[in-house]
N, CA, C and O atoms as a CHARMM CRD file, in Angstrom:
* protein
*
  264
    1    1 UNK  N    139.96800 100.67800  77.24600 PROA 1      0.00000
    2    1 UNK  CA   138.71900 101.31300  76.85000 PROA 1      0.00000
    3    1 UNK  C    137.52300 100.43500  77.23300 PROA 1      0.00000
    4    1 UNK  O    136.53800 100.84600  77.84800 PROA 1      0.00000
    5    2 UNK  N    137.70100  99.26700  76.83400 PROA 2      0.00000
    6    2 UNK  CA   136.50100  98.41600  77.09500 PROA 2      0.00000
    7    2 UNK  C    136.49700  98.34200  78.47300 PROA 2      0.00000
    8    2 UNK  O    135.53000  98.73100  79.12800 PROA 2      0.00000
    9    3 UNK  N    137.68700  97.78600  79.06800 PROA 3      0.00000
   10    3 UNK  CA   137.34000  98.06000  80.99600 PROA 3      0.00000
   11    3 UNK  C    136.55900  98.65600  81.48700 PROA 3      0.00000
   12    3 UNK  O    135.53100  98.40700  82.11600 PROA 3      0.00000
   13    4 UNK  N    137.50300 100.20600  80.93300 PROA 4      0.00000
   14    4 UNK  CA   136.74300 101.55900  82.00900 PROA 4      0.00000
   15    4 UNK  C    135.03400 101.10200  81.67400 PROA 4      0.00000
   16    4 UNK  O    134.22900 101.35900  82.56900 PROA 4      0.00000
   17    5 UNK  N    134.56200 100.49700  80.51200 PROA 5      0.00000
   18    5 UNK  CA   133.11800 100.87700  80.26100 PROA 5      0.00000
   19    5 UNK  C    132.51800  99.60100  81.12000 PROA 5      0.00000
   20    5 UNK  O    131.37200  99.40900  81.52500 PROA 5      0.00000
   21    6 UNK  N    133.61000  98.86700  81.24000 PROA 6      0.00000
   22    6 UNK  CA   132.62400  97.77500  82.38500 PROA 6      0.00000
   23    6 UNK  C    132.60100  97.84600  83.58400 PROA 6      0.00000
   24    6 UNK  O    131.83400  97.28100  84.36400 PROA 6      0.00000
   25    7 UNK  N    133.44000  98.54100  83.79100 PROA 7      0.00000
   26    7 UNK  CA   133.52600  98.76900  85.37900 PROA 7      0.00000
   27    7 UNK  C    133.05200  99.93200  85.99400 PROA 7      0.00000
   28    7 UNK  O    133.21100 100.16200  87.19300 PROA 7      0.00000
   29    8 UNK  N    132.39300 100.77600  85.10100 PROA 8      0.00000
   30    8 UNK  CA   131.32600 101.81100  84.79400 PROA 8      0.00000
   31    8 UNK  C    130.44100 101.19900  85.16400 PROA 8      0.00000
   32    8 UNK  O    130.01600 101.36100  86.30800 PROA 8      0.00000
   33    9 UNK  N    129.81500 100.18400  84.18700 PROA 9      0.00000
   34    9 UNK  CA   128.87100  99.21400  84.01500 PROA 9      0.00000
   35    9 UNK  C    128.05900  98.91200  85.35600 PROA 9      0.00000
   36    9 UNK  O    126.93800  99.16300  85.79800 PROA 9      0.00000
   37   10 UNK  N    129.71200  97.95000  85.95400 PROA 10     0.00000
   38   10 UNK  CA   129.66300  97.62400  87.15600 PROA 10     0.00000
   39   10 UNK  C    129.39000  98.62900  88.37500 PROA 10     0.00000
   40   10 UNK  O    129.00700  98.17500  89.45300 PROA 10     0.00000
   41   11 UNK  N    129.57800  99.90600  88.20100 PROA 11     0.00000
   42   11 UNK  CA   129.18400 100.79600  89.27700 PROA 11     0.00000
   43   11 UNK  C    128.11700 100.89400  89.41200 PROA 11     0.00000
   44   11 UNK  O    127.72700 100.75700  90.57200 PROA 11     0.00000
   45   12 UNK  N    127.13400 101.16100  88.40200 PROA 12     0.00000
   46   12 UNK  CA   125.94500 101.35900  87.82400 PROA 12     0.00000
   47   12 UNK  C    125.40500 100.64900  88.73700 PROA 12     0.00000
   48   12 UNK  O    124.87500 101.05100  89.77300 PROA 12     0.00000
   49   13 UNK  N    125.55700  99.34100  88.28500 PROA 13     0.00000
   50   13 UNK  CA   124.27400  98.41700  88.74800 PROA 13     0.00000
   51   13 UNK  C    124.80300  97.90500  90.18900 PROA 13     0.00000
   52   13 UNK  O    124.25000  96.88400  90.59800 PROA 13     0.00000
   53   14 UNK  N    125.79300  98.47400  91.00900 PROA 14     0.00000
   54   14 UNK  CA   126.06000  98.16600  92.77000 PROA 14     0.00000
   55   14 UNK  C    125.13200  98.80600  93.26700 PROA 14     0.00000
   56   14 UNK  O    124.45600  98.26900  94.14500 PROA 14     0.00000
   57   15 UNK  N    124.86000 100.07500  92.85500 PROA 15     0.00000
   58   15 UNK  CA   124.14500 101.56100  93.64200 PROA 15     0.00000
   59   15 UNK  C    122.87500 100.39300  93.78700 PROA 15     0.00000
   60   15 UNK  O    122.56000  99.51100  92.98700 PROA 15     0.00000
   61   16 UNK  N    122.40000 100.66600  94.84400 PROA 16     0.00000
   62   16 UNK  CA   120.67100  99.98700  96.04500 PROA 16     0.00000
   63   16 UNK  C    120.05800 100.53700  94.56800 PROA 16     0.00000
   64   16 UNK  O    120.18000  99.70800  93.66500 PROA 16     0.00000
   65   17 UNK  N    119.51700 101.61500  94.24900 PROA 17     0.00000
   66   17 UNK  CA   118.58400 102.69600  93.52900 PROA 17     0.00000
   67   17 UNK  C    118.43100 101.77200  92.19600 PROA 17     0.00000
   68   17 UNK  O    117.41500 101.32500  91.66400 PROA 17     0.00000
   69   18 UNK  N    119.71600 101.65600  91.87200 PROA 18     0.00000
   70   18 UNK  CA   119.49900 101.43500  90.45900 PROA 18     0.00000
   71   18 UNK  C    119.51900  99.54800  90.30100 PROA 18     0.00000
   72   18 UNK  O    119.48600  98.94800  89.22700 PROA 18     0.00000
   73   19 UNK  N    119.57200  99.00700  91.47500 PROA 19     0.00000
   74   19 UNK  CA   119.23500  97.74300  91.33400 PROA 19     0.00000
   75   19 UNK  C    117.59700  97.41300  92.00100 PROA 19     0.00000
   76   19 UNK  O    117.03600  96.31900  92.06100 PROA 19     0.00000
   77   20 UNK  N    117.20000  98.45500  92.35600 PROA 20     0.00000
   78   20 UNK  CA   115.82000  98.55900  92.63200 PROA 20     0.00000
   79   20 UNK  C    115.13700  98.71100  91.44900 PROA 20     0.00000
   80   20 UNK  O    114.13900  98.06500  91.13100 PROA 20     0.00000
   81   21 UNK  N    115.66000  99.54200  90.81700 PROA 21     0.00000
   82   21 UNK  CA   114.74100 100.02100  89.61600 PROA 21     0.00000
   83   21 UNK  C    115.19400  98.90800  88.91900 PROA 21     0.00000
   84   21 UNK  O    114.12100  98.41500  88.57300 PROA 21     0.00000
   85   22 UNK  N    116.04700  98.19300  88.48900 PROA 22     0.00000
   86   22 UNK  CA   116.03700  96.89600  87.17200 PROA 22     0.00000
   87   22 UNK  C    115.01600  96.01100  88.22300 PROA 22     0.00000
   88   22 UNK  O    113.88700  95.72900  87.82100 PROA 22     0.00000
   89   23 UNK  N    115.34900  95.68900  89.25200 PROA 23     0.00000
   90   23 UNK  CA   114.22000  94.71600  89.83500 PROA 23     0.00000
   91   23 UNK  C    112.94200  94.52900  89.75100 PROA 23     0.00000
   92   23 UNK  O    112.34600  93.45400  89.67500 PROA 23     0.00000
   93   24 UNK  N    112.39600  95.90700  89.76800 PROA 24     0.00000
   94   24 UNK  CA   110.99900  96.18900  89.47400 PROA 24     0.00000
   95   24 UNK  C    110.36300  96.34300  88.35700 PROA 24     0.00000
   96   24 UNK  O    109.14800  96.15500  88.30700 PROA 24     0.00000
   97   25 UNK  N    111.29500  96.82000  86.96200 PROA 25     0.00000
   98   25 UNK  CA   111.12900  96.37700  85.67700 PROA 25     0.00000
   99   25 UNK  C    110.81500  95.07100  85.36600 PROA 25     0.00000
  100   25 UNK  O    109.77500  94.81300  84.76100 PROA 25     0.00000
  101   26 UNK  N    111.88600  93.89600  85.83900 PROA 26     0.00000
  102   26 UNK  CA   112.10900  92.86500  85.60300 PROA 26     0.00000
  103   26 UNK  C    110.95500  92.08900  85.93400 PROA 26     0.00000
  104   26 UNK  O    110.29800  91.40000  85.15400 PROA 26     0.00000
  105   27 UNK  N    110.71800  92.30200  87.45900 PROA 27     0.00000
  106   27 UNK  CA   109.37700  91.80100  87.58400 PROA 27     0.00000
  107   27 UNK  C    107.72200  92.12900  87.61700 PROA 27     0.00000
  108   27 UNK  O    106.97900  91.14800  87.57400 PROA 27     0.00000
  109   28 UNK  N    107.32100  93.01900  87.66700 PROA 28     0.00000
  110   28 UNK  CA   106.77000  93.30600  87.76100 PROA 28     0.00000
  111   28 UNK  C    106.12100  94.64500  86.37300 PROA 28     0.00000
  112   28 UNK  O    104.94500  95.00300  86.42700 PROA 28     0.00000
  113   29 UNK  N    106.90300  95.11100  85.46100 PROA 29     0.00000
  114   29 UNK  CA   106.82000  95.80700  84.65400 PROA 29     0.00000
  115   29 UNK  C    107.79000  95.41000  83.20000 PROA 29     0.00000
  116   29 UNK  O    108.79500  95.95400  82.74400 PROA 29     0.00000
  117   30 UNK  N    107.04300  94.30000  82.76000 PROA 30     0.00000
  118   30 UNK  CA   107.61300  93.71200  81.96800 PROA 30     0.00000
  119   30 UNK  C    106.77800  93.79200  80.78400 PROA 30     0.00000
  120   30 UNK  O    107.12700  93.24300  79.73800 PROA 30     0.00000
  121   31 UNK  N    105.47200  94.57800  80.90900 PROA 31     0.00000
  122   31 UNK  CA   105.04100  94.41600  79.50000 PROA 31     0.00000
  123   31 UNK  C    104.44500  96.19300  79.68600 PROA 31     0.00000
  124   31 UNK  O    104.40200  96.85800  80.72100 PROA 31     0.00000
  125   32 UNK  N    104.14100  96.49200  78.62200 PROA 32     0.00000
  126   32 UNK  CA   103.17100  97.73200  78.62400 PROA 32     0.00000
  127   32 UNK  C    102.08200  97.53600  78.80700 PROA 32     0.00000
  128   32 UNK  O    101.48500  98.54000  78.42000 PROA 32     0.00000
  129   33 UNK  N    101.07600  96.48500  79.35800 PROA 33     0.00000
  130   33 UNK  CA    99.49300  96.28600  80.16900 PROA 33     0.00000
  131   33 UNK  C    100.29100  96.67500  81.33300 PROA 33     0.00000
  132   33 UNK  O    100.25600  97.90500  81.38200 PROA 33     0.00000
  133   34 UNK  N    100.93100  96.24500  82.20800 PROA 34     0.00000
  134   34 UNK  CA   101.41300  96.24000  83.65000 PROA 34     0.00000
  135   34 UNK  C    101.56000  97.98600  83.91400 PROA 34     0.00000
  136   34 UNK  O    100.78600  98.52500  84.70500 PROA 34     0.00000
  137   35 UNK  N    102.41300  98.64100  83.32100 PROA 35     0.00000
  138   35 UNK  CA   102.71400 100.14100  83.16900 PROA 35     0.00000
  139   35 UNK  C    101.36800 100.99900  83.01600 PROA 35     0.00000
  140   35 UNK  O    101.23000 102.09400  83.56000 PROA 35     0.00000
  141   36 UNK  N    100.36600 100.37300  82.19800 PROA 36     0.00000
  142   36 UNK  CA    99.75400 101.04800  82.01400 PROA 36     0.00000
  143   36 UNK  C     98.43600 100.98600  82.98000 PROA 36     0.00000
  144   36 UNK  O     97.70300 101.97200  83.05700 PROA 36     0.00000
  145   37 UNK  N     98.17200  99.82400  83.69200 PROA 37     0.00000
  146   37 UNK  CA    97.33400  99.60800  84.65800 PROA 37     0.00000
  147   37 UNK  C     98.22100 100.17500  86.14600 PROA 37     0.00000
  148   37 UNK  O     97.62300 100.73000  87.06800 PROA 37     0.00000
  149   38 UNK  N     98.85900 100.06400  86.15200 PROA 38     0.00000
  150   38 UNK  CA    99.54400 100.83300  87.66600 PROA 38     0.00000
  151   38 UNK  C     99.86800 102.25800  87.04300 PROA 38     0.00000
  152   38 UNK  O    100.86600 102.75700  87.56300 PROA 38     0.00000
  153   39 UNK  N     99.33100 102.96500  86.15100 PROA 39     0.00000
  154   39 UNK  CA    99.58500 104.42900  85.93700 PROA 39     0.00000
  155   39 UNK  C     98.09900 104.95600  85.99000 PROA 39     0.00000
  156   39 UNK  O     97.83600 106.03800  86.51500 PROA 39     0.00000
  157   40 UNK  N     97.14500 104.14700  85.42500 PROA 40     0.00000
  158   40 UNK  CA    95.85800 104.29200  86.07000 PROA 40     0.00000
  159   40 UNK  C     95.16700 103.79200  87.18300 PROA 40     0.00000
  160   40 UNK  O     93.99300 104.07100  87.42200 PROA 40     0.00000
  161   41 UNK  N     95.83400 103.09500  87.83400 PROA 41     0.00000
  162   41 UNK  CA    95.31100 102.91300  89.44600 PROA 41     0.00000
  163   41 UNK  C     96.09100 104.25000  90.00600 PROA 41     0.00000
  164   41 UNK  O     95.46300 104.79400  90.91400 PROA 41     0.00000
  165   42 UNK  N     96.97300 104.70700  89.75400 PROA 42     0.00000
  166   42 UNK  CA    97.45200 106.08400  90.67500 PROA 42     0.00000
  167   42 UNK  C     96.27900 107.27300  90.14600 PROA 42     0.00000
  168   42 UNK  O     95.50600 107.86300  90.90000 PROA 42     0.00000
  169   43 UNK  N     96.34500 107.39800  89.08000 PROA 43     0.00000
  170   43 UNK  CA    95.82600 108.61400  88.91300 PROA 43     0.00000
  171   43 UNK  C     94.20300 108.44500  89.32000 PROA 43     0.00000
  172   43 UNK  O     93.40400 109.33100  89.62500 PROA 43     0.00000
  173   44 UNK  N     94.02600 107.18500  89.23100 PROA 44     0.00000
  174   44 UNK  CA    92.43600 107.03300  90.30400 PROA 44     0.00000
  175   44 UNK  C     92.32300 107.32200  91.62400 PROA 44     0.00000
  176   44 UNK  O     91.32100 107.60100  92.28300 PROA 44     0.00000
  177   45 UNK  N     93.53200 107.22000  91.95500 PROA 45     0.00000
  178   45 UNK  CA    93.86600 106.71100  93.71200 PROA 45     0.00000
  179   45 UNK  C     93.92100 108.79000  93.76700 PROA 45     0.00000
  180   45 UNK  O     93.49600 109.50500  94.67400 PROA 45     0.00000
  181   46 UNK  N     94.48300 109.14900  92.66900 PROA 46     0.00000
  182   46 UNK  CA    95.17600 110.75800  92.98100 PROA 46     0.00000
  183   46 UNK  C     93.54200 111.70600  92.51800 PROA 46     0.00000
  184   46 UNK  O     93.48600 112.91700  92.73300 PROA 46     0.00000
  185   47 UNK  N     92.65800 111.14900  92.05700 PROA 47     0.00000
  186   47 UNK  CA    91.54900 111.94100  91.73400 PROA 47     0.00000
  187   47 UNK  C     90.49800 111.65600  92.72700 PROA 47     0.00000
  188   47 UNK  O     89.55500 112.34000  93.12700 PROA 47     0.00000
  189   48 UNK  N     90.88900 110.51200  93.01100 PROA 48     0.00000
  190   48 UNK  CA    89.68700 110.14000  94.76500 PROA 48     0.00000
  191   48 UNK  C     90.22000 110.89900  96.04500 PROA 48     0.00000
  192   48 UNK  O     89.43400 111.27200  96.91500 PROA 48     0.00000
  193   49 UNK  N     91.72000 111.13900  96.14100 PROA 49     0.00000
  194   49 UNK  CA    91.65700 112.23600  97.01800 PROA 49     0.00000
  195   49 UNK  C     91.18200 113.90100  96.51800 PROA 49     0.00000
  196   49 UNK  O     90.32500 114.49900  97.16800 PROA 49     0.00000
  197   50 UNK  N     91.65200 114.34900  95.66100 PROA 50     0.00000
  198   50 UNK  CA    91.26200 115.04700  95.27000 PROA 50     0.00000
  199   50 UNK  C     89.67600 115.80300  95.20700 PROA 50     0.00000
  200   50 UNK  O     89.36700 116.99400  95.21900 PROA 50     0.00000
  201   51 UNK  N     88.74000 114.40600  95.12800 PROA 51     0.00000
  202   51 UNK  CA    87.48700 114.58400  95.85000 PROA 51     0.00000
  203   51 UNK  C     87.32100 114.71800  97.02500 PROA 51     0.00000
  204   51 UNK  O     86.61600 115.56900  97.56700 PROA 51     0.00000
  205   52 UNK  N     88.00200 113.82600  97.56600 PROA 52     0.00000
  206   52 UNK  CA    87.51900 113.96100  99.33000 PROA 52     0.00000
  207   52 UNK  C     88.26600 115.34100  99.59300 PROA 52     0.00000
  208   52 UNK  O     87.61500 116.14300 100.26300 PROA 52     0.00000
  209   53 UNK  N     89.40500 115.70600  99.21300 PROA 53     0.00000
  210   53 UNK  CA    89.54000 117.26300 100.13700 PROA 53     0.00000
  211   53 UNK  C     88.08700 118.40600  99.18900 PROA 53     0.00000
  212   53 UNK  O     87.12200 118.79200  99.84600 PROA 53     0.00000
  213   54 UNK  N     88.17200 118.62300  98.26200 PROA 54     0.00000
  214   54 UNK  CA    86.55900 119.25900  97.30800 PROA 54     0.00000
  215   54 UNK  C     85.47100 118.97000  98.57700 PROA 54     0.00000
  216   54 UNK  O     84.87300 119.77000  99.29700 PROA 54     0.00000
  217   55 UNK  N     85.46800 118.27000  98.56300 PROA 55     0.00000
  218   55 UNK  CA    83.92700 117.53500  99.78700 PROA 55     0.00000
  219   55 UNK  C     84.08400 117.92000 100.71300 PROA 55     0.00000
  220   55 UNK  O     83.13300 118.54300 101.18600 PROA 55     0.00000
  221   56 UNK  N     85.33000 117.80500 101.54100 PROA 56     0.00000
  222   56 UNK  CA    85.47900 118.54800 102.98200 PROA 56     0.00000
  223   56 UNK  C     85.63600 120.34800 102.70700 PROA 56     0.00000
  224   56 UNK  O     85.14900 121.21300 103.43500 PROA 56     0.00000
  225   57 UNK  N     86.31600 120.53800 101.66000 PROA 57     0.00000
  226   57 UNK  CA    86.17200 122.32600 101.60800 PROA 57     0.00000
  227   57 UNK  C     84.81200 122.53800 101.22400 PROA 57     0.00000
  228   57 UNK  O     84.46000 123.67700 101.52900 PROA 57     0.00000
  229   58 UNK  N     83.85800 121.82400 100.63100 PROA 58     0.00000
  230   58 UNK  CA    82.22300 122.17800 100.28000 PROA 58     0.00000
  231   58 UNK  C     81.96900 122.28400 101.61500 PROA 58     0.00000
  232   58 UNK  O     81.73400 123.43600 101.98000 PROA 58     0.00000
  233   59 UNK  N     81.93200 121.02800 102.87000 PROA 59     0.00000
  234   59 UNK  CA    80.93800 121.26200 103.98800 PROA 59     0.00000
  235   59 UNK  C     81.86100 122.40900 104.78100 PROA 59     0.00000
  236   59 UNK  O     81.27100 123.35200 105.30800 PROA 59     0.00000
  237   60 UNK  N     82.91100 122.34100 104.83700 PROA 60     0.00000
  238   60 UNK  CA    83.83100 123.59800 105.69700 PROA 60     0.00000
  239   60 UNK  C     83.24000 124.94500 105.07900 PROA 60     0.00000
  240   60 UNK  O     82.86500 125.64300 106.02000 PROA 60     0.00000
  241   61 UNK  N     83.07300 125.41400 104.17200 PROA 61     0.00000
  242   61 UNK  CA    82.26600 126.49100 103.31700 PROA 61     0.00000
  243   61 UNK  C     80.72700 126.82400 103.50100 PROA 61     0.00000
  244   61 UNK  O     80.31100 127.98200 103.52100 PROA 61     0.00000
  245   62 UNK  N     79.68700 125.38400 103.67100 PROA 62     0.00000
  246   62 UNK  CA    78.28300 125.47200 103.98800 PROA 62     0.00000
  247   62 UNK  C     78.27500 125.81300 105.27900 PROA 62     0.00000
  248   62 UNK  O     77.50000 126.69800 105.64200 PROA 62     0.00000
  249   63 UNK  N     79.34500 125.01600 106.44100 PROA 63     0.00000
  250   63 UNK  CA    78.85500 125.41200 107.83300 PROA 63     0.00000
  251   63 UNK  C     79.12600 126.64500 108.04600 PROA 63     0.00000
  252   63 UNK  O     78.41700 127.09800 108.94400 PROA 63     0.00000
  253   64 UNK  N     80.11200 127.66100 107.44800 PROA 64     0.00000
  254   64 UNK  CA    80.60000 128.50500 107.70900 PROA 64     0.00000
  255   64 UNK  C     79.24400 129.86000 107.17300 PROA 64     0.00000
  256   64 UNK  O     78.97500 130.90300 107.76900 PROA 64     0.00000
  257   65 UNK  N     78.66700 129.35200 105.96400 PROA 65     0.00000
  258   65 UNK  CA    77.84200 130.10000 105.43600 PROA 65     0.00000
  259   65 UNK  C     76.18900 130.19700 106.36300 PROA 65     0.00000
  260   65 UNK  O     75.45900 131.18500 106.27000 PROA 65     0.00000
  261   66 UNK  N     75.94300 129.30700 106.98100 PROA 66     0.00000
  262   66 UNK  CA    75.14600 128.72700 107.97100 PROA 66     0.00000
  263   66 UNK  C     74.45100 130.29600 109.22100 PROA 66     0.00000
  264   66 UNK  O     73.72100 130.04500 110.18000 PROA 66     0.00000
């Protein structure tokens, strides 16, 4: 019983994916400031495009109205 659950264990953490993801916890997302500043640099990064296409459909719309 205890085996099968380590060698489970052990599958787990061979897979690339899932030793990527403990890696990047480990370093880099180790506290809740870190999580929470790289969840608001995206959604800044995702609302500044969001403007620039708005801005290009405004002037694509004025020249057209022209």
């Amino acid at each position: 019983m205890l085996g099968d659950n380590n060698q489970e264990l052990h599958n787990y953490y061979k897979k690339s994916l899932n030793k990527w993801k403990a890696n990047l916890k480990q370093k880099y997302f180790h506290t809740p400031r870190t999580t929470i500043s790289v969840l608001n640099a995206i959604f800044i990064i995702i609302r500044t495009f969001i403007q620039i296409v708005c801005a290009i459909i405004s002037e694509v719309i004025a020249k057209h109205q022209c």
